[in-house]
C-alpha positions in Angstrom: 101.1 93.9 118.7 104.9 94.4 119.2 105.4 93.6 115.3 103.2 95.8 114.2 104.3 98.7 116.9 107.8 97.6 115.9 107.2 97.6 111.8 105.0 101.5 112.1 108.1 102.7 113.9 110.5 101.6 111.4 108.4 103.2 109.2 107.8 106.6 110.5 111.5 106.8 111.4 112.5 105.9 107.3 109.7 107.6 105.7 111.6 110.4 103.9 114.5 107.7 102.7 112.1 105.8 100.9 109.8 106.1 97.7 108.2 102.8 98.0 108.1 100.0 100.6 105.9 97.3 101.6 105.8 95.6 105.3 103.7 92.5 105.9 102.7 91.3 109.6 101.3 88.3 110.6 98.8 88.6 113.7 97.6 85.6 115.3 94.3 83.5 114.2 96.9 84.6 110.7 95.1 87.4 109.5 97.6 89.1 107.3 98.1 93.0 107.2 99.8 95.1 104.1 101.1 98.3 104.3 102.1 100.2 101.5 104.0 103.8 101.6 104.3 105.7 98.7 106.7 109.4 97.9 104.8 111.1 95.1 107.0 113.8 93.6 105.9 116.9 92.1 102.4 117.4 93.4 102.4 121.4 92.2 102.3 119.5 88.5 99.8 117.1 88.9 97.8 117.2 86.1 93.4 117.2 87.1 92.6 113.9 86.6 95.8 112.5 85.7 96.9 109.0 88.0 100.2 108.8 89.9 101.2 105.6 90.5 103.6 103.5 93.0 106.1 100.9 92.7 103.8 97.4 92.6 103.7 95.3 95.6 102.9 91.3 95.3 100.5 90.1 98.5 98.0 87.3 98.0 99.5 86.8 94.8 98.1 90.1 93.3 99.8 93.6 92.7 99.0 96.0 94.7 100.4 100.0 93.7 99.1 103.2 95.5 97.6 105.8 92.9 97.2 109.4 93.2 95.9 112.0 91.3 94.3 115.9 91.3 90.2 115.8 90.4 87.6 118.3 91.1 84.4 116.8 93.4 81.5 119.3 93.8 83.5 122.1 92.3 86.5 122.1 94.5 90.2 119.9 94.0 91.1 117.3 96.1 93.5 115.1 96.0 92.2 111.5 95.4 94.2 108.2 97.1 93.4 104.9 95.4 94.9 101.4 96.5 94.6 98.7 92.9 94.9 95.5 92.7 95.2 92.8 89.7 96.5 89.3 89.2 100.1 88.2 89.2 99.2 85.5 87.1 98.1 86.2 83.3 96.6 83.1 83.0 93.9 83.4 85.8 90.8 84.2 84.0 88.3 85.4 87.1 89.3 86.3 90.9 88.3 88.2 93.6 89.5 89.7 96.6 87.7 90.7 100.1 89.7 93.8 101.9 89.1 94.7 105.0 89.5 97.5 106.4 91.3 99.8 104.1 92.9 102.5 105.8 94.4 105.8 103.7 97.4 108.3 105.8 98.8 111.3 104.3 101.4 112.2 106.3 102.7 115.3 107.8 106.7 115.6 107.6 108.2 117.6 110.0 105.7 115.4 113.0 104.2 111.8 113.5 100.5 113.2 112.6 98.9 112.1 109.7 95.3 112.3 108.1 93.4 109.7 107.7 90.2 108.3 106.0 88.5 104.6 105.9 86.8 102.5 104.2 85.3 99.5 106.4 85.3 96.7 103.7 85.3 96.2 100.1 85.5 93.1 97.0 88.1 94.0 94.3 87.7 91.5 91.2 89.0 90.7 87.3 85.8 91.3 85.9 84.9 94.5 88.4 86.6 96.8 90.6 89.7 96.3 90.7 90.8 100.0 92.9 89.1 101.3 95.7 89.7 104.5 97.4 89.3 108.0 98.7 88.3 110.7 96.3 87.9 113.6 98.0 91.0 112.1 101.0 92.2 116.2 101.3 91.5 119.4 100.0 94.1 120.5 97.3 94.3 123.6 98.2 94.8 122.5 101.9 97.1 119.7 101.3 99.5 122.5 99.3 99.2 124.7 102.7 102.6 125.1 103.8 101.3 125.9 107.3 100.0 122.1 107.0 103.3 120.3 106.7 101.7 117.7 104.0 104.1 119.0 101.0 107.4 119.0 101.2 110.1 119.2 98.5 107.2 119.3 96.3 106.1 115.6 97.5 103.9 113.7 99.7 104.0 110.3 101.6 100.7 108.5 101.1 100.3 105.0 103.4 97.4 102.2 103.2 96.8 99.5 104.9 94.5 96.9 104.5 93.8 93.1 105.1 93.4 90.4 102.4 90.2 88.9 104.2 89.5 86.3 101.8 90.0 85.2 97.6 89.1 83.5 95.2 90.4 82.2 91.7 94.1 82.9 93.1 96.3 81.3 95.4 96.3 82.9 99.0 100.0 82.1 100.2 101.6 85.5 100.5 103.8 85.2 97.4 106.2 88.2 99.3 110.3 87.2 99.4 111.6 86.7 103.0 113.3 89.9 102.9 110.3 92.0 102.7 109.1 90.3 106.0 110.4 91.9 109.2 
């Protein structure tokens, strides 16, 4: 519990310094958590329908990027939030992954709020799914608010964090260089 108190804080407290980053912890019983933090610039041009995407990520020997994007959802815009996956390796013909849970922040800037949305458990694989997400995470039009401190300097800081639960067709050491590991 200290890690992971100790890794959110470093976090929050470098959140506007960074456009990407990636923290693993390892809990005991070794269930592994990912967290991935995302700047996306220029939100007042997104483009409806148009994916965003973040720096890639190796964990469980699969890439994982943050996508956003504009779309409208029973008439209105939101902004979506998408966490994808696929194989490091070219060569593995079918895997599968088992997240759970899969939590989606956008944060506020000038605070240590955040929204936040869930999904409880989902199977990302080659020959499927291989994204999951929110697509209706905020209202556009509320995300732009300037009263809601989610836009600033035209950007926004998008977090998720999830748990490689199990795979299959792919290794499952962590594949992640010592550095990245706090």
């Amino acid at each position: 519990l200290a890690s992971w108190q100790c890794m959110l804080s470093f976090i929050v407290n470098n959140r506007d310094n960074m456009d990407s980053v990636v923290k693993i912890c390892q809990f005991l019983g070794g269930k592994e958590r990912c967290v991935i933090r995302s700047r996306f610039d220029g939100v007042s041009g997104f483009q409806q329908g148009a994916l965003k995407f973040s720096t890639s990520h190796v964990n469980a020997n699969l890439l994982w990027r943050i996508s956003a994007r504009k779309h409208i959802y029973n008439g209105q815009s939101y902004l979506g939030v998408y966490l994808n996956c696929k194989s490091e390796d070219v060569t593995t013909q079918k895997w599968s992954c088992q997240l759970q849970p899969i939590l989606f922040f956008l944060h506020k800037h000038k605070s240590n709020l955040c929204w936040q949305s869930e999904i409880s458990s989902t199977k990302l694989e080659s020959d499927g799914d291989q994204s999951c997400g929110d697509e209706s995470m905020k209202l556009w039009s509320e995300m732009l608010a300037e009263e809601k401190d989610y836009v600033k300097d035209d950007s926004i800081l998008v977090e998720i964090e999830f748990r490689v639960k199990s795979t299959s067709g792919i290794s499952t050491s962590l594949g992640i260089p010592e550095t990245m590991i706090r």
